[in-house]
N, C-alpha and C positions, 0 to 999 in steps of 0.2 A: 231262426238263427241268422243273423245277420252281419255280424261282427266278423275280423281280419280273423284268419287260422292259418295254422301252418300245413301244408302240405300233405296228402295222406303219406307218402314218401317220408318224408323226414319223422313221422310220427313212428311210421315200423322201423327206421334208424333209431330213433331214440329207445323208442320198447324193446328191440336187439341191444343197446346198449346196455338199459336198466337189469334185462337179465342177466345178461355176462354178469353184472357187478354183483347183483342180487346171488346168482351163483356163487362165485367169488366169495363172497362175506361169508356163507355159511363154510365155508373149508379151511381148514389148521394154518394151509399155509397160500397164500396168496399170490398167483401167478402176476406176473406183468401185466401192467394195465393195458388194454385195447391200444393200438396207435389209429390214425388214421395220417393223409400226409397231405401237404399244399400242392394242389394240381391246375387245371386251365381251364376254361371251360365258360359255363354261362349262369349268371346269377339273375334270380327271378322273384319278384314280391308278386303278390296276390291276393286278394278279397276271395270271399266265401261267402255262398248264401244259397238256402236249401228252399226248394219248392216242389210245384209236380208236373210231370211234364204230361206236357199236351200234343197230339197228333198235327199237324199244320197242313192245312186244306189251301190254301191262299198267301200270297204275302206281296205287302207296297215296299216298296222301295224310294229312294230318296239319297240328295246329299245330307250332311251335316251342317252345310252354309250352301248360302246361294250364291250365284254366278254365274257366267255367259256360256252357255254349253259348246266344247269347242267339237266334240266327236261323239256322235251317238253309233254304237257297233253292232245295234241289235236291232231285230223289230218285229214287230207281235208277228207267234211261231214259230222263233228262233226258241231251239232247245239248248240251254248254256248247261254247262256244268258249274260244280262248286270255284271258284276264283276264279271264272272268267270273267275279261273285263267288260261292262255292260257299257260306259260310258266316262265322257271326263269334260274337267269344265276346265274354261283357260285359267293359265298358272301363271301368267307372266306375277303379276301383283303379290301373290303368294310369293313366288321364289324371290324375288327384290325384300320381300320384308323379312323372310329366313335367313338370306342374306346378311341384312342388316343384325339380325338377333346374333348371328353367327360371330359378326366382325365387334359385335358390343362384347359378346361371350371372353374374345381374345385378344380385346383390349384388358378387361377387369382382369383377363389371369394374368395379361404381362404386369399388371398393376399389384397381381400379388406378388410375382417372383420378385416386382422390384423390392418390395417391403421386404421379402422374404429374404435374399441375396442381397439388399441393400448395407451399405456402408456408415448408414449413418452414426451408428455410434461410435464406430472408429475414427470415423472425421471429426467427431467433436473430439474425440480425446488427440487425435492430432492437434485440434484447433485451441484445446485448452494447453497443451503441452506448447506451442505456437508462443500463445499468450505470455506462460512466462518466459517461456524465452526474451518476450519483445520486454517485457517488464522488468528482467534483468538487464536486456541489453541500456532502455532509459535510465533506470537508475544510476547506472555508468558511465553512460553519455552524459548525464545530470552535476554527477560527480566531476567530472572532467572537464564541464565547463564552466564549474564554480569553482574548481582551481585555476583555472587559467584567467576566469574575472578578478580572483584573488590579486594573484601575481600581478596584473595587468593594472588592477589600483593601488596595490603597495610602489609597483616603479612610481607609478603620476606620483606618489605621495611624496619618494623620495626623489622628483624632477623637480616638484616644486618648491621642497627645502633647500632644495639646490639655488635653484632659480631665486629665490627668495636669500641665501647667501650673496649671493653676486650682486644682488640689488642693494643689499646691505652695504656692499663690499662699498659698490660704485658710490652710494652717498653719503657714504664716509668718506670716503674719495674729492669728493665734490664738495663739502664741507670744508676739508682740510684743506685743498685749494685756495679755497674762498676766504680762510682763514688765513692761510700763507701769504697770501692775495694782501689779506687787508693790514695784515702785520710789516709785510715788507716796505707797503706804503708809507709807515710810520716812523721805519728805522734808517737812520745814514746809513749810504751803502759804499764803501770806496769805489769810486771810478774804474772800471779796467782800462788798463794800460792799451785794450786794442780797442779804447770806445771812443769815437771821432769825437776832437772838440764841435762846439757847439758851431752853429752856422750865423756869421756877423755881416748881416748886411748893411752896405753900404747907405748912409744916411743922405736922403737927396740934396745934392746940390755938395754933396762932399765926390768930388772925384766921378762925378754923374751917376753915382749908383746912390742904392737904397737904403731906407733905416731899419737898423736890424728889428726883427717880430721877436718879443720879448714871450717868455713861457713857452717856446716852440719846442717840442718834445718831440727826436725820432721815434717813429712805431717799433714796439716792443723794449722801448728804455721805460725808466723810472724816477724820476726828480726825487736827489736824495732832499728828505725833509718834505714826503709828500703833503703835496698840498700848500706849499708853502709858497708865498707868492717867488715873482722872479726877484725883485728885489732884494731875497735876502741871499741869493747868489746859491743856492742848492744843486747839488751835483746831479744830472741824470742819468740812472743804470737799467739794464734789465730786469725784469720779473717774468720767470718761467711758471710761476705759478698763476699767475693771473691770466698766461697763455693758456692753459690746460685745462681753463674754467668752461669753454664750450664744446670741449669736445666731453669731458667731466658729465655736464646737461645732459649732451647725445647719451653717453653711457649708460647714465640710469634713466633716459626715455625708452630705453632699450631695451634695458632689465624691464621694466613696469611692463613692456609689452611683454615680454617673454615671462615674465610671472604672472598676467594678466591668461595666457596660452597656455598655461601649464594646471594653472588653477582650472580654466573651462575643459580641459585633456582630462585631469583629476574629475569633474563633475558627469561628465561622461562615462568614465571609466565607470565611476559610482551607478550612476543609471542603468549602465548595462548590465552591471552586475546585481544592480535586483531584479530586472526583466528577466535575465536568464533565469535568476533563480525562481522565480514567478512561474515562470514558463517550463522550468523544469519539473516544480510540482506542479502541474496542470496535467503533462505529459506522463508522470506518475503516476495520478490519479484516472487519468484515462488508460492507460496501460493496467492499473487494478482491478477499473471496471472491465475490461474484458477479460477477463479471470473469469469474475464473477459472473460475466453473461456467457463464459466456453462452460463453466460444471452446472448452471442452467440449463442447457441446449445438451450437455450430456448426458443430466439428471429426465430431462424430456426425453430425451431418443431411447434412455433403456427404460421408459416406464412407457413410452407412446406403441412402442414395436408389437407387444402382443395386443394391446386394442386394437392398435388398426390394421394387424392381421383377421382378428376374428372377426372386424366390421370387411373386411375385404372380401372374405370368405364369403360372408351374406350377401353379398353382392353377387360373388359370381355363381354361388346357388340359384340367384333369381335369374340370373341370364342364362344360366342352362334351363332353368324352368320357362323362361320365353322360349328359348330355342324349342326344348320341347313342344312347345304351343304353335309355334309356329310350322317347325315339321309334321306335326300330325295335322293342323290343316293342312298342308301342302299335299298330306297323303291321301286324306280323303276327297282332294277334288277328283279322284278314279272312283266309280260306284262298281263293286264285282257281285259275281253273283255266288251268295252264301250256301248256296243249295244247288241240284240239281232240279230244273226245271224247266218250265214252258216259259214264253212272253209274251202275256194276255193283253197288254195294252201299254203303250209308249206314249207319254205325254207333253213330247217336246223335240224340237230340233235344233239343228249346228245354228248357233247364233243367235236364240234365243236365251233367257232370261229366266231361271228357275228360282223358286223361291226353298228357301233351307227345307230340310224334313219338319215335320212335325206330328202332334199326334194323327193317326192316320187311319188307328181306326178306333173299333167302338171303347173296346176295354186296353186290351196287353199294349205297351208303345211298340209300335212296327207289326204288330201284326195283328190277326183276326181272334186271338185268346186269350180269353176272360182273364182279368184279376180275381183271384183266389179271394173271396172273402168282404170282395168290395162291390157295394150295388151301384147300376149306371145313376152319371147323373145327367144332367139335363142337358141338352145340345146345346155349343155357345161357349159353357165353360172350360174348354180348354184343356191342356194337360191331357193327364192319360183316364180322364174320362170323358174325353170328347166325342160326342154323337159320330155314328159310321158314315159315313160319307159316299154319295155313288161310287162305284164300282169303274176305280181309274182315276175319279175326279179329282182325288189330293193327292194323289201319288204319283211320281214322275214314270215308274215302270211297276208293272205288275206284273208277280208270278203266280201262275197255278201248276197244279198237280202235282205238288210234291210231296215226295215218300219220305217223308222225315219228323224229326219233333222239335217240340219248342220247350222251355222251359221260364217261368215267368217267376223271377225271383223277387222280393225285394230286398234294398241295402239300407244299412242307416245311411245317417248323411254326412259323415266323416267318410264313407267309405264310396258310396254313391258322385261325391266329387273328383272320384279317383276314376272310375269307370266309363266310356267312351266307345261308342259303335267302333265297330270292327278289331275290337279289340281280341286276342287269342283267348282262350278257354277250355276249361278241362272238364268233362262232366262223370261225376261216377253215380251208381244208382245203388242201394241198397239189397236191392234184388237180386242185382249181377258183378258180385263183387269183384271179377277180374276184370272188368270193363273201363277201358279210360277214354270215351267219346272225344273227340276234339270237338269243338264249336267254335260259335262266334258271335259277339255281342251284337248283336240286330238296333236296339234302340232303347234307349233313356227316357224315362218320364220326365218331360219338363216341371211337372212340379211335385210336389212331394204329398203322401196322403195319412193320414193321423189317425184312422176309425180305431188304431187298437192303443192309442194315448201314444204311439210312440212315432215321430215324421220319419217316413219311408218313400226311398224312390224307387220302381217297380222296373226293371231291366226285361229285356225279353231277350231268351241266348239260344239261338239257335243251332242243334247238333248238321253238323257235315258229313257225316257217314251213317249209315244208317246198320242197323243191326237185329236178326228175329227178335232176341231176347228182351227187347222192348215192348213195353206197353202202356197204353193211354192210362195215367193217375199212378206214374211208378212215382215214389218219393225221390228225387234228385240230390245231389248237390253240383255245386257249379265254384270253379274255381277258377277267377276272372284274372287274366295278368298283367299289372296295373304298370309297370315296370320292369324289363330287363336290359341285364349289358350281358355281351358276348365274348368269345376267348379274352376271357381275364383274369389272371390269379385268382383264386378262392379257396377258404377254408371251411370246414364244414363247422354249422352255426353251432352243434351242441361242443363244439370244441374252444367255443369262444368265452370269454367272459371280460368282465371291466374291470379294473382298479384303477381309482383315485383320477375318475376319469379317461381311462386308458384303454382301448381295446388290447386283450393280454392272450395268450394263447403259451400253451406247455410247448417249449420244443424238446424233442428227445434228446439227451446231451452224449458225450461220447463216453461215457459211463452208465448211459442207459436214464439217468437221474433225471426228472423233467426240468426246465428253460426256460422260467418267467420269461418272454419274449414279447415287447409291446412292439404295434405295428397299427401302420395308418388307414384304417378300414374305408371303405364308401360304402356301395350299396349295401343293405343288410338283406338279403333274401330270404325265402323262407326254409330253403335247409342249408347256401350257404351265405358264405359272408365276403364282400368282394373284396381284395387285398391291394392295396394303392402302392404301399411302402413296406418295407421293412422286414419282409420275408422271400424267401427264394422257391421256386418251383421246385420239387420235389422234399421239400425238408419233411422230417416225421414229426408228428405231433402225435403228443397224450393226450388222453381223455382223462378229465376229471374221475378220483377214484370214488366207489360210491362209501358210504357210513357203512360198517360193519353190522351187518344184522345181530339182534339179542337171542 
């Protein structure tokens, strides 16, 4: 028998329970079912595995790992008891690396509460709610400045009909002038009564003055009969339209610029007002795109939150399983003694340099008791069939004379990787069935042995107390404890069950009716079950009812 069992303990629980119920079922009427309740305490898994135990004349001793011996506390002829400490190897390197396991351990779990207690789906849905917000607010900004480009090119439009009037006006203007101009030229004008006679100068040599200038026109008169030479004696008057002809010019050089201004004001106006609007759908459409990248990043955060929980989770399994690893080396750099006994030979001092345990002697690993069933093999090969060795020569301390037994199990190897020196132990015997020996894992086969088709690694467990009712070739079992936690919630395992995933337990409700009640289980031991979440110390629970007998 090599395989995990549970407990003898939990087995008379259970076989107390199956009979209440078995009682139960055969009578008319059916009492309330068994309770049991959530209490505090300590939860324990364990391996099993039956052998026959052997009287122990001798035993080597050893670390687990090698290292620099920092304090040797014995020396041959010291008589130790069971747990006293024989020796210890320096710990500096050890405690720095548990250390480290420790601060990896509590980083991964703030890594889970962050996940756990994290925000992020809220924040996207803020961020998408955000979104439209901002997608409503451009649209309307959008809106508002394609009305105002509107506006702002209808004025240009009507500046520059305007502008464009005026410029009309002016060269009509100027025209008509020109026309008035040329007409006036054409027609006799009477004289006005305030328009100076003409200017007669005196002819030389008449009265010592000068000869009158013929065709002399004062500025802004008009020779009626324009054009017409002086000799036909034509009147000269004013023309206010042929005055008004340059400033006329200026007027619609004016206009032309200022409709020239109005028209580039207009082409402007126009430009901006398809950039704007250019620019408005752009801004739209990036305003949509982020819509569609906030229920993306939504659509991810509620689909990503339980993977990367349960990948979190695996994480911080393997840093408690370092941590683990690490503290039990840290614990085994102390070597104590399993037994009461003598100290036949010490093989090392403070400051020296020990090499790990290993097989040490001929057959059992850690001690001087044959493998059950398995013949020596040749020296050299190693493991737990390695030739015996002088007396001292591979062992760091040796004991004799002890009044005690051994028991040399083997485990499969599912179960053999669980198992580790100095491990706590239970031992009961068939013969004496009130008897529950304590012991202690002595040593591990480094390699595993096949002769019965099945690979097995061959444990040696040494008991700590000793007792008459013992005898060399009792049939044993040994129940090795692979794992425990202490004061922790726990419920008792036969009250456990799963659904749809879920560890479930009955609670007793206040009607007496049982309380589907899920809760977040850890260790599972082997009678109970450790309780994380979701239940209270003291609560009652039901036990499952049993099928009515026929």
């Amino acid at each position: 028998m090599s395989r995990t069992t549970r407990r003898r303990t939990r087995a008379t629980l259970s076989i107390g329970v199956l009979a209440v119920l078995g009682a139960t079922a055969c009578t008319a009427e059916q009492p309330p079912p068994p309770t049991l309740r959530v209490d505090r305490g300590t939860v324990t898994t364990s391996v099993s595995a039956s052998g026959t135990l052997v009287a122990i004349t001798e035993q080597n001793l050893g670390f687990p790992q090698g290292g620099k011996l920092a304090e040797v506390l014995v020396g041959v002829g010291t008589r130790v008891e069971p747990g006293q400490v024989l020796a210890r190897l320096d710990d500096f390197a050890l405690r720095q690396t548990l250390e480290q396991r420790q601060a990896g351990l509590a980083q991964q779990q703030a890594a889970l509460d962050k996940i756990r207690n994290g925000n992020s789906v809220e924040a996207a849905e803020a961020t998408l709610e955000q979104a439209h917000n901002i997608l409503d607010a451009t649209e309307d900004q959008a809106e508002a400045t394609n009305k105002a480009n509107a506006s702002a090119t209808d004025r240009a439009k009507k500046q520059l009909e305007f502008d464009r009037k005026v410029l009309d006006q002016a060269e009509a203007k100027l025209a008509a002038d020109q026309k008035a101009c040329d007409y006036r030229s054409a027609e006799p004008t009477k004289l006005p009564t305030s328009t100076p006679p003409p200017t007669t100068a005196k002819k030389p040599g008449l009265l010592g003055g000068q000869a009158p200038q013929e065709n002399a026109t004062p500025a802004g008169w008009g020779r009626t009969g324009g054009g017409v030479p002086a000799s036909t004696g034509g009147d000269l008057v004013p023309n206010a339209a042929c005055d008004r002809i340059p400033a006329d010019k200026t007027a619609v050089l004016d206009a032309k610029r200022v409709v020239l201004s109005s028209e580039t004001a207009l082409d402007a106006a126009q430009e901006n007002q398809n950039v704007d609007e250019a620019t408005g759908r752009v801004s739209i459409e990036n305003a949509k795109q982020s819509i569609v990248s906030g229920q993306n990043d939504l659509d991810t955060a509620g689909s990503d939150r339980p993977a990367d929980t349960s990948v979190q989770e695996a994480v911080i399994r393997d840093a408690e399983a370092q941590v683990a690893l690490a503290q039990r080396d840290l614990d085994n750099i102390v070597l104590r003694a399993p037994v009461a006994a003598v100290v036949s030979a010490v093989n090392g001092a403070p400051g020296e340099f020990v090499a790990a345990a290993s097989g040490t002697t001929a057959m059992a690993p850690g001690s001087s008791a044959a493998l059950p069933d398995v013949a020596a093999v040749s020296s050299g090969s190693g493991g737990a069939g390695a030739s015996t060795p002088a007396p001292g020569g591979g062992a760091f301390i040796v004991l004799n004379n002890i009044d005690s037994f051994q028991l040399v199990v083997p485990f499969e190897e599912s179960d053999a990787a669980r198992v580790t020196p100095n491990q706590r132990a239970e031992v009961t015997v068939d013969a004496v069935p009130d008897l529950r020996a304590p012991a202690t894992v002595l040593a591990v086969a480094p390699s595993g042995n096949s002769t019965t088709g099945i690979v097995r690694y061959y444990a040696t467990i040494v008991l700590t107390e000793d007792d008459d009712r013992l005898r060399d070739g009792q049939t044993a079992l040994a129940d090795v404890v692979v794992q425990s936690v202490d004061n922790v919630l726990r419920v008792p395992s036969a009250a456990q069950r799963t659904d749809a995933g879920r560890s479930v337990v009955d609670v007793r409700g206040a009607d007496g009716t049982p309380v589907p009640t899920p809760f977040e289980a850890g260790l599972a031991g082997d009678e109970f079950t450790q309780v994380i979440s979701g239940l209270s110390e003291g609560q009652e629970l039901l036990l499952p009812r049993g099928e009515s007998a026929g």
